[in-house]
C-alpha positions as CSV (number, residue, x, y, z in Angstrom):
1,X,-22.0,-40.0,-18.5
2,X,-19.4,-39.3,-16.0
3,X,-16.6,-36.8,-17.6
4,X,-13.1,-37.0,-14.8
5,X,-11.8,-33.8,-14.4
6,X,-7.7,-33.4,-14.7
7,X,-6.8,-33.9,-10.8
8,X,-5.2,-30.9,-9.2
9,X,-4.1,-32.4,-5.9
10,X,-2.7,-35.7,-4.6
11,X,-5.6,-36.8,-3.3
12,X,-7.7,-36.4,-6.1
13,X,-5.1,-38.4,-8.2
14,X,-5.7,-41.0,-5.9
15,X,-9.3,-40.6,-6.6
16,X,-9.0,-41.1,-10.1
17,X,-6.6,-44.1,-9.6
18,X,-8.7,-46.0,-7.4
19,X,-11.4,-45.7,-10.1
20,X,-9.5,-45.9,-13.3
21,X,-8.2,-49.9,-12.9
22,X,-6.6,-52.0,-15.1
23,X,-8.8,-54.6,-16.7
24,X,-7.6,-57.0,-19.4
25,X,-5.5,-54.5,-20.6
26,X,-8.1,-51.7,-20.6
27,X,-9.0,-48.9,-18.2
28,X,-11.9,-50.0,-16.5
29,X,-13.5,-46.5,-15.5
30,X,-13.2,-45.4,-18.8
31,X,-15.1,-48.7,-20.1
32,X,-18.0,-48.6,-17.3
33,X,-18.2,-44.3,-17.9
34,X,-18.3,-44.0,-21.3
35,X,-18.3,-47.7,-22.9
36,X,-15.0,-47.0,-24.7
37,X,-12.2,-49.6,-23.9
38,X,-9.0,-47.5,-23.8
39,X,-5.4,-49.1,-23.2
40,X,-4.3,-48.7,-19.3
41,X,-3.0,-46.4,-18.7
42,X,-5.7,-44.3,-20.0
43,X,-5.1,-40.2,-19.6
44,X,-6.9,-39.6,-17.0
45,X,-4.3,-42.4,-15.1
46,X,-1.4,-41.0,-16.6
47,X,-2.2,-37.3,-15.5
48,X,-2.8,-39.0,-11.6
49,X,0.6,-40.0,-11.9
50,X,2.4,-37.1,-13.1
51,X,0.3,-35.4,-9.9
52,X,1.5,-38.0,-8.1
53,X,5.0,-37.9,-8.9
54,X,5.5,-34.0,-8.4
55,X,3.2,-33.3,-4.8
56,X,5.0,-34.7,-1.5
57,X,3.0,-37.4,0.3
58,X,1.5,-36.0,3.2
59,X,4.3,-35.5,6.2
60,X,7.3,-35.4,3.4
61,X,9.2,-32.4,3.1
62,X,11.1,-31.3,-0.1
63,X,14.2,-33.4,-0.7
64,X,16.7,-31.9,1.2
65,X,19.2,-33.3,-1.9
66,X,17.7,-30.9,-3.9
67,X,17.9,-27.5,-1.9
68,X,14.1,-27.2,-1.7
């Protein structure tokens, strides 16, 4: 059984995204890792995003709006 670790950096949220799909309304990594059908987004998804949302894509700085 595969256990998916919190991702820590962008990339690794895009990891876990790529692997964790949307299936019928169910998160497909969680169903093929662990035979457990979980809604989608699933936590591990959800946690990807919140990474996601907070680290720059590569070449972005800070928003200038902001004062960063």
């Amino acid at each position: 059984m595969k256990d998916y670790p919190t991702p820590a950096t962008r990339n690794e949220a895009l990891v876990l995204i790529e692997q964790h799909i949307e299936r019928d309304g169910f998160c497909e990594g969680c169903l093929t890792s662990w035979a457990r059908l979980t809604s989608f987004p699933c936590r591990y998804v959800q946690s990807a995003y919140r990474i996601l949302a907070d680290a720059p894509a590569a070449g972005e700085g800070a928003d200038p709006a902001i004062g960063s």
